[in-house]
TORPA-4810 file (N, C-alpha, C, O; in nm, 3 decimals):
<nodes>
NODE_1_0.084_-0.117_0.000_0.000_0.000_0.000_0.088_0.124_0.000_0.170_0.154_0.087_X
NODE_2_0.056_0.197_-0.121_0.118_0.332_-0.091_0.083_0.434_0.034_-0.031_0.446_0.078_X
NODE_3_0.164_0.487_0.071_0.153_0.588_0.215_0.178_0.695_0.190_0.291_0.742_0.177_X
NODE_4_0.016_0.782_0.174_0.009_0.926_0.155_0.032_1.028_0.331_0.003_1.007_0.449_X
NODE_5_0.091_1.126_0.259_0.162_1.266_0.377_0.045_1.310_0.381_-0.015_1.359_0.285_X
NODE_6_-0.025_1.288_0.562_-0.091_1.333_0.562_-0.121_1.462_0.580_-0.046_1.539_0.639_X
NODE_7_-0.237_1.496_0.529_-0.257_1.659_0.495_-0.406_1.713_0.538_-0.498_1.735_0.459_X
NODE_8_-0.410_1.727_0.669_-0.548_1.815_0.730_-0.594_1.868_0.648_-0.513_1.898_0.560_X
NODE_9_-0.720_1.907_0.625_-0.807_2.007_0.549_-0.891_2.090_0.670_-0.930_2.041_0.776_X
NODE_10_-0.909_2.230_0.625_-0.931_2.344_0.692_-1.127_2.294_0.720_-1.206_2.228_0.653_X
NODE_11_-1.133_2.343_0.807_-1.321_2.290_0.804_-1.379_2.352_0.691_-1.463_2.290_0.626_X
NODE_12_-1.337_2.494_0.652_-1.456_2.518_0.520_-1.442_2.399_0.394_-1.531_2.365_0.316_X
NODE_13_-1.321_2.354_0.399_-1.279_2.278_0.276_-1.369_2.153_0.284_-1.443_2.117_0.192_X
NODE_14_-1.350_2.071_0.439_-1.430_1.969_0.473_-1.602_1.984_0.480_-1.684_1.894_0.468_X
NODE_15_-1.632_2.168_0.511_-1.769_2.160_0.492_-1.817_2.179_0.290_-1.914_2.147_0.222_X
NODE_16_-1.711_2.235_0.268_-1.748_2.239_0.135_-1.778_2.070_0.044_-1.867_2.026_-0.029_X
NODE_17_-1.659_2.020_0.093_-1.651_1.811_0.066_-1.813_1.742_0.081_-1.885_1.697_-0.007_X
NODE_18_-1.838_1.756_0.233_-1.933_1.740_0.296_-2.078_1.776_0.192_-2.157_1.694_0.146_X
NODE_19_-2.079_1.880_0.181_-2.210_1.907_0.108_-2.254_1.865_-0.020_-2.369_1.836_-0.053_X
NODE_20_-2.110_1.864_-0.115_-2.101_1.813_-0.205_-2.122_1.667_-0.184_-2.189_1.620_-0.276_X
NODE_21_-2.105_1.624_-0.140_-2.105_1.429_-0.128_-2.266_1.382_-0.116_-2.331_1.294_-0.173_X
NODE_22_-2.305_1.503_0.007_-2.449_1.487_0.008_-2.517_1.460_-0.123_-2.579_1.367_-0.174_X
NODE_23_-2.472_1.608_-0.160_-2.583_1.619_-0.328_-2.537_1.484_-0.405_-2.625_1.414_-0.453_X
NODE_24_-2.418_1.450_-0.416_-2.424_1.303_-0.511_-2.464_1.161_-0.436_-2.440_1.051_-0.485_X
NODE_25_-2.533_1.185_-0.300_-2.550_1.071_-0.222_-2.703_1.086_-0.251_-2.782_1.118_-0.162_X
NODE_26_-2.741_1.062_-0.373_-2.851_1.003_-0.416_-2.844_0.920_-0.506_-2.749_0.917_-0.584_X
NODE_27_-2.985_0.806_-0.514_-2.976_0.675_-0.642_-2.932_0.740_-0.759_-2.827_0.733_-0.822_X
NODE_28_-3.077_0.833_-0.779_-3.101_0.885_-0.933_-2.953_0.997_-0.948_-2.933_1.027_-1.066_X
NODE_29_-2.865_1.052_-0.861_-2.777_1.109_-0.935_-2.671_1.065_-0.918_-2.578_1.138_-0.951_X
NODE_30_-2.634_0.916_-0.853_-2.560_0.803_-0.881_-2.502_0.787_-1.055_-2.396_0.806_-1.114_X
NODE_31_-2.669_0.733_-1.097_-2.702_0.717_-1.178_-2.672_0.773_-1.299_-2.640_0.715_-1.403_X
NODE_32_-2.684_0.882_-1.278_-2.684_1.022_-1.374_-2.549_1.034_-1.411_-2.511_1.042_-1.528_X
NODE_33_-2.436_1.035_-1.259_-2.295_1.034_-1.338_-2.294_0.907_-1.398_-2.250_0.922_-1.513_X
NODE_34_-2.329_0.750_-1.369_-2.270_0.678_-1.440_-2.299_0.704_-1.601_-2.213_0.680_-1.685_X
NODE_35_-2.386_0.738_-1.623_-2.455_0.784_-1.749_-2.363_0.867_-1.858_-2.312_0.835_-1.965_X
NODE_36_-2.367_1.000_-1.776_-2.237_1.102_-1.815_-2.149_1.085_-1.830_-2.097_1.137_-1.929_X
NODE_37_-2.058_0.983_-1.727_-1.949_0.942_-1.733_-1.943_0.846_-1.898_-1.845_0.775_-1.921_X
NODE_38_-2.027_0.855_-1.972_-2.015_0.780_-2.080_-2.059_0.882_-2.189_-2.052_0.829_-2.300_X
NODE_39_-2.086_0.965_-2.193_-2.098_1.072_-2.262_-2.145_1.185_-2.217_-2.178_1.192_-2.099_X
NODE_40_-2.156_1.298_-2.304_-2.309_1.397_-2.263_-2.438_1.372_-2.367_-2.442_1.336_-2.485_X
NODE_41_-2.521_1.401_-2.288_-2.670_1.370_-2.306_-2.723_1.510_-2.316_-2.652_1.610_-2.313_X
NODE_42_-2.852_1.509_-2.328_-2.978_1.635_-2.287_-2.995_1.544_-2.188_-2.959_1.429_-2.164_X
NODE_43_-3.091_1.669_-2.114_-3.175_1.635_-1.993_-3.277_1.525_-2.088_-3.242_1.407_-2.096_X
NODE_44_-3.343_1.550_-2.125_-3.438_1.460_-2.173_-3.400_1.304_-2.208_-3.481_1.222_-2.165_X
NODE_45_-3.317_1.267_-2.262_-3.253_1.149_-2.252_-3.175_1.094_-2.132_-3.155_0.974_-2.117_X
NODE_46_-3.117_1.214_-2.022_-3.079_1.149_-1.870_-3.240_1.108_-1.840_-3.265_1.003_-1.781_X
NODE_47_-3.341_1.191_-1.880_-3.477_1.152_-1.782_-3.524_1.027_-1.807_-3.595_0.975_-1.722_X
NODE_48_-3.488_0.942_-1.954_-3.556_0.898_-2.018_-3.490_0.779_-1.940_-3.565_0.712_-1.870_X
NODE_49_-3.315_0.738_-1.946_-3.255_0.646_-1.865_-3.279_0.652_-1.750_-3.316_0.544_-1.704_X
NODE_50_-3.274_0.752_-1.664_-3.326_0.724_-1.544_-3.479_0.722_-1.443_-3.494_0.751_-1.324_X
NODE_51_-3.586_0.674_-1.552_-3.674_0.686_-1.551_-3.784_0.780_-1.484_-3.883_0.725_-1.436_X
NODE_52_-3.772_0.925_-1.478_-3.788_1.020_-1.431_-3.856_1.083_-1.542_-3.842_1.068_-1.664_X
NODE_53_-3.970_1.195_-1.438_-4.004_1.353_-1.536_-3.823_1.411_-1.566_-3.712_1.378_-1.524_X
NODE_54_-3.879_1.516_-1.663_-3.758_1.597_-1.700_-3.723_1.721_-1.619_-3.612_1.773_-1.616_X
NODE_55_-3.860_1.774_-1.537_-3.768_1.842_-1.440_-3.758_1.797_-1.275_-3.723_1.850_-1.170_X
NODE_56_-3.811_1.664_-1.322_-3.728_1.615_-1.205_-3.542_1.603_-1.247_-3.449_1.661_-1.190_X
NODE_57_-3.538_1.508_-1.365_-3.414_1.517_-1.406_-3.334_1.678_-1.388_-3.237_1.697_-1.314_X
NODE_58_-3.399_1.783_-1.472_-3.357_1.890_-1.440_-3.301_1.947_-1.262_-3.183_1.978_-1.243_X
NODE_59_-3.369_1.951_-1.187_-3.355_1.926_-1.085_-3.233_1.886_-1.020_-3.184_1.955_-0.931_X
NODE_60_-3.171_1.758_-1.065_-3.128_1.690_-1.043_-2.954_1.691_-1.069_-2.857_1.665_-0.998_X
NODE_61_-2.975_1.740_-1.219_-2.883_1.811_-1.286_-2.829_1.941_-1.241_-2.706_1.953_-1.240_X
NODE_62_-2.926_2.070_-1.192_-2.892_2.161_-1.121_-2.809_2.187_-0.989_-2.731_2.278_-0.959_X
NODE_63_-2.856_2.071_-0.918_-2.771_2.034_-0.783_-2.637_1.977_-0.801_-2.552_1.983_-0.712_X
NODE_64_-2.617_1.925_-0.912_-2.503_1.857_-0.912_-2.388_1.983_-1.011_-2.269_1.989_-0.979_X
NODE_65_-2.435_2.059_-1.109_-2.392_2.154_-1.149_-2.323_2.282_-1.054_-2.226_2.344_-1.097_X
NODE_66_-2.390_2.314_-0.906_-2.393_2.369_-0.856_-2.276_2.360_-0.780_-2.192_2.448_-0.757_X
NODE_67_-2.281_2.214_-0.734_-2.118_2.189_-0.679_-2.011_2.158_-0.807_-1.898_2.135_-0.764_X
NODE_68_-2.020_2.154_-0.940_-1.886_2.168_-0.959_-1.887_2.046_-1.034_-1.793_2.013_-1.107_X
NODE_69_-2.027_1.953_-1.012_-1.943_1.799_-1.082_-1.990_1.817_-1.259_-1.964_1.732_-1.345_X
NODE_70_-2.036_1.898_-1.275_-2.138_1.886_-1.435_-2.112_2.044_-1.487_-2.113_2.135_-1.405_X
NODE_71_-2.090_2.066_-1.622_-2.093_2.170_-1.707_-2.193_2.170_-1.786_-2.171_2.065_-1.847_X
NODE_72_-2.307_2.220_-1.841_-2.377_2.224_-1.951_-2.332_2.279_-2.050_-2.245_2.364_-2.033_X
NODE_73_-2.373_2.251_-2.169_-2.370_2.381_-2.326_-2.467_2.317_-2.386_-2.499_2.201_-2.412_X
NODE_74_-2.513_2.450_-2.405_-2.646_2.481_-2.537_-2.586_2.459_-2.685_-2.486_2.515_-2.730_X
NODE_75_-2.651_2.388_-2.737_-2.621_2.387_-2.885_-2.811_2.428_-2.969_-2.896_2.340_-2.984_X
NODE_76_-2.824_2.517_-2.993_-2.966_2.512_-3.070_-3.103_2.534_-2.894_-3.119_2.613_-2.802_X
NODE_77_-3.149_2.431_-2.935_-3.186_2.405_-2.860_-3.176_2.297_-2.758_-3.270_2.263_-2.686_X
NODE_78_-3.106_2.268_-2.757_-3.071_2.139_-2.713_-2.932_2.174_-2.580_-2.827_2.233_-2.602_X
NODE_79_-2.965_2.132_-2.486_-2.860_2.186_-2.383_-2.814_2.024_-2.280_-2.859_1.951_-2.192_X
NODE_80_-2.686_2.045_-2.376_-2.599_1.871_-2.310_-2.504_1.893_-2.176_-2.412_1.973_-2.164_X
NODE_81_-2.540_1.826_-2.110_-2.460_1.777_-1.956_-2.376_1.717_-1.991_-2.399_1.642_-2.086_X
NODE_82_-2.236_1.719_-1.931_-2.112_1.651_-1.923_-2.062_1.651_-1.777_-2.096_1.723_-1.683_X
NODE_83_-1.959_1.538_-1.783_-1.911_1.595_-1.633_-1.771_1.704_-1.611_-1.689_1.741_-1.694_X
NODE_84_-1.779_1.724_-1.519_-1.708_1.874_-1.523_-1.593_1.820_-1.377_-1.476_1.854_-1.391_X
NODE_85_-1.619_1.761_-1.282_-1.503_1.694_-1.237_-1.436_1.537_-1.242_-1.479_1.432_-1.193_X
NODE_86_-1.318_1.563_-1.320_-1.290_1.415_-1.329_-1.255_1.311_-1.245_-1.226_1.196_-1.278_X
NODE_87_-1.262_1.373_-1.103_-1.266_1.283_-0.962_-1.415_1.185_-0.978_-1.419_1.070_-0.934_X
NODE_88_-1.527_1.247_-1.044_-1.628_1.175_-1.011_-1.612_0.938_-1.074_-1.666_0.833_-1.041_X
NODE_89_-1.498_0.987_-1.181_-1.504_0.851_-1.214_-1.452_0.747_-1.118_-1.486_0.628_-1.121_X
NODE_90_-1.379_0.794_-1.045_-1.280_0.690_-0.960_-1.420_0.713_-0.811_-1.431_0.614_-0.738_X
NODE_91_-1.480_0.792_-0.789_-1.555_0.749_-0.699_-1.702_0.693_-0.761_-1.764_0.638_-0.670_X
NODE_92_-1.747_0.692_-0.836_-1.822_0.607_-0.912_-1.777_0.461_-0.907_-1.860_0.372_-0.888_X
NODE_93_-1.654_0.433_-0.922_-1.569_0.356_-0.977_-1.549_0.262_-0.851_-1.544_0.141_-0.874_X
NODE_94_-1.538_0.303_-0.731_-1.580_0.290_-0.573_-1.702_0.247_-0.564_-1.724_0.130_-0.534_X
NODE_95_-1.760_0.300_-0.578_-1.944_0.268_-0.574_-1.965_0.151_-0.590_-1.996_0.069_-0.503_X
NODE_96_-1.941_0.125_-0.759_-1.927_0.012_-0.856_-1.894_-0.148_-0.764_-1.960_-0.250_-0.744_X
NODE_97_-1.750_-0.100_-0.722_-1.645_-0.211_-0.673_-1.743_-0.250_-0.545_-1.768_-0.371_-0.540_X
NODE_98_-1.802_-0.169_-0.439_-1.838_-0.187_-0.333_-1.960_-0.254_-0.332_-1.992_-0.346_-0.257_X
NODE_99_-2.034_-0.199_-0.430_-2.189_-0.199_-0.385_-2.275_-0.328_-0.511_-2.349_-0.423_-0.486_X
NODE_100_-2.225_-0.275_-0.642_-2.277_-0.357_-0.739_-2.228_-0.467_-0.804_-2.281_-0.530_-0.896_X
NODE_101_-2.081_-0.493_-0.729_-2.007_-0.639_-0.715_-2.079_-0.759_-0.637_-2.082_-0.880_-0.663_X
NODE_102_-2.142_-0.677_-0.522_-2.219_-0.758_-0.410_-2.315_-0.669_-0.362_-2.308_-0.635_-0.244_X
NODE_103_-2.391_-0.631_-0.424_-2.496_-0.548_-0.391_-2.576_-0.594_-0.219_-2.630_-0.508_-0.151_X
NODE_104_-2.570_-0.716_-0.183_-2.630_-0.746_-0.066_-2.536_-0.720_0.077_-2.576_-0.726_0.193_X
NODE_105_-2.420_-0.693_0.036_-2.287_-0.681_0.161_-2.326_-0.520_0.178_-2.263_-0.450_0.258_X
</nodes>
């Protein structure tokens, strides 16, 4: 095992962590990055995979934009979600290993 120097974080940093984790500590925006993490979409096609209204999806999308993990752009009419931090794959990637290897542990 590699042995990281450890390095305190200031409480705003940890309350900032904190809040953020919240907003992605839901199914449906679990979901949403695994989705993204494979391309960008419209809202309407995240709604459609994750079987949701669209502003619920919208919704959904907003919260997670807000902290930092998602960028949008408009093309026409059409306005595609991507992800915007590339930390989200390796904790997705966590998720994955933990939960949907053995979903019952």
């Amino acid at each position: 095992m590699v042995q990281r120097k450890f390095r305190p974080f200031d409480l705003e940093a940890l309350t900032h962590a904190a809040d953020c984790l919240r907003t992605l500590a839901h199914p449906v925006r679990i979901r949403m990055v695994q989705l993204l993490l494979q391309g960008r979409y419209t809202v309407g096609e995240i709604a459609e995979d994750c079987g949701i209204a669209e502003n619920q999806a919208s919704e959904h999308l907003r919260l997670m934009q807000r902290c930092g993990f998602l960028s949008s752009q408009r093309e026409g009419r059409c306005v595609y979600y991507q992800i915007a931090e590339p930390h989200l794959e390796q904790i997705v990637s966590c998720i994955e290993d933990r939960f949907l290897a053995n979903p019952k542990s």
